[in-house]
C-alpha angles and dihedrals in degrees: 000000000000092000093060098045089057093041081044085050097047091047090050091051088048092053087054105056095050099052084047085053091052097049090045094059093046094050094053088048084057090044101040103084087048104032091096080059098046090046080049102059091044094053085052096047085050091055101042087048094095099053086041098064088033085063096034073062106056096031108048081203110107088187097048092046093046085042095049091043097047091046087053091049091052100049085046089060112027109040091051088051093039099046098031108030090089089048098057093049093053093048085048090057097042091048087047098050090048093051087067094059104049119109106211083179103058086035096053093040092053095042102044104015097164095047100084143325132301085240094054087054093045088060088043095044085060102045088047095042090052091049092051090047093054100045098052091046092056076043101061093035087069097047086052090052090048088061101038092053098042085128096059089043089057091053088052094056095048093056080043091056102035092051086050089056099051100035089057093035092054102020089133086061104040099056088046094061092052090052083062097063111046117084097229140118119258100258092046094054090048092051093041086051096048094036078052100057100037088060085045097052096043103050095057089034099045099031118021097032094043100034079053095054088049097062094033084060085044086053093054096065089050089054102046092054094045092238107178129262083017097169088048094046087044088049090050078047101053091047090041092054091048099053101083116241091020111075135172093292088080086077107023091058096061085039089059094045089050087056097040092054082043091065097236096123089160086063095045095053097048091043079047094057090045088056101051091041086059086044099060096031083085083069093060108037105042097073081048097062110024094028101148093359121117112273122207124219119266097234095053093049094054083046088057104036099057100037082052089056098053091044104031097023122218095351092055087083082075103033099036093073099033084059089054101039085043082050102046088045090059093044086056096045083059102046083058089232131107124301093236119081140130095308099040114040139169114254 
């Protein structure tokens, strides 16, 4: 009798954890073609944490503070889409149709004469003019694909923003929720959770903020001497100063030696000051934002951030390198040692 309850009970608990399985993977196919958004949102609701509670503070109000801080979220995402996003393309296919007509030859030829031969520019000329072509074409295929599922975009910002909301709104229990779940002790958890949100936090403080003020202060420069296609040449700058080990000098550079064949020396210098200014602001504001957080290694965030790129898209230069930190903390947990090593240290 003993023995068929137990094999009654085992067969039950099999049961269970099939259907469980079933819904699981269901639940993932309904989720799949809105879980970057979801991530996103989350990622959102951890970073706005801080001024959140900062306002709950001074406000005493938990709707006004979730109010003021949605509303600002908003404004941040959509009025930049919404008012630049024309103007981007117009400077992209500008700067598209321009990239046709120029001559490298001719233009290396005239800049650095004695370097090498004509022949050599010419070969050069055609390996760098069909670079340019096909990237600004994928360039501007995206761009097509943007517009044409802007439907679907919008979709996809509302599950950003309403997963913002909620997860702000009931982070307590949330998290809660997720403790529950997990089969560790109490100081692990709490250690897994705060090694969690430092990494986090890091990781969109320390590279994507500050990687986004470097090429803004890049873009300055290109602003105050009216360099051309300025938005288009601020936005190559932004994603350049958020990929580790790149930089914005990686656009500022050709824009000086435009200039520089141009004529226009005044403009290059000054383009060339901004730069260097954005260059060595890293140096500044990094201990401000991620002063006592968990730092990743450099090498693991371009890793991720680049192999996020090709799976997620544009999205993956924020979770690329949460996957591997997240990944690299588990591994740790595991191993029974700190979570701080060679790949994750303390600032």
């Amino acid at each position: 009798m003993a023995s068929i309850m137990i094999d009654s009970e085992y067969f039950k608990k099999i049961i269970t954890t099939v259907i469980l399985a079933i819904l699981l993977v269901l639940s993932f196919l309904v989720l799949k073609p809105i879980l970057l958004s979801i991530i996103m949102g989350i990622i959102l609701a951890i970073v706005f944490t801080p001024p959140y509670d900062w306002l709950l503070e001074k406000l005493k109000l938990k709707w006004l503070a979730l109010t003021l801080t949605c509303v600002f979220i908003v404004l941040l995402i959509v009025l930049p889409l919404w008012l630049l996003t024309p103007i981007f393309l117009k400077q992209a296919f500008e700067i598209f149709v321009a990239a046709q007509k120029i001559d490298f030859t001719q233009l290396l030829t005239n800049a650095f004469p004695t370097i090498a031969s004509e022949q050599y520019y010419s070969q050069f000329h055609s390996i760098l003019g069909s670079f340019i072509t096909k990237s600004l074409t994928t360039l501007m295929e995206s761009l097509s694909q943007w517009i044409l599922n802007f439907a679907s975009i919008f979709l996809q910002l509302i599950i950003v923003f309403s997963t913002f909301f909620f997860v702000l709104k009931d982070k307590e229990e949330i998290l809660e929720y997720f403790r529950s779940l997990m089969p560790f002790s109490k100081d692990v958890e709490k250690r897994l959770f705060q090694s969690s949100t430092d990494i986090t936090l890091s990781v969109v403080y320390g590279q994507i903020v500050i990687g986004l003020i470097q090429g803004l202060i890049a873009g300055v420069g290109f602003v105050v001497f009216k360099v051309p296609n300025t938005l288009f040449l601020i936005s190559l700058a932004v994603v350049a100063g958020i990929i580790p080990l790149v930089g914005p000098s990686i656009v500022w550079i050709p824009v000086v030696i435009f200039l520089l064949v141009n004529g226009n020396s005044t403009a290059a210098v000054g383009v060339t000051i901004f730069g260097l200014i954005s260059a060595v602001i890293d140096n500044f504001l990094r201990p401000l934002f991620i002063s006592k957080r968990a730092k990743l290694h450099p090498l693991i965030s371009l890793m991720g951030m680049i192999g996020g790129f090709f799976f997620f898209g544009i999205l993956g230069f924020i979770i690329g390198p949460l996957i591997l930190a997240y990944v690299i903390i588990i591994l740790e947990l595991y191993r029974g040692k700190d979570f701080q090593g060679f790949f994750v240290k303390q600032e």
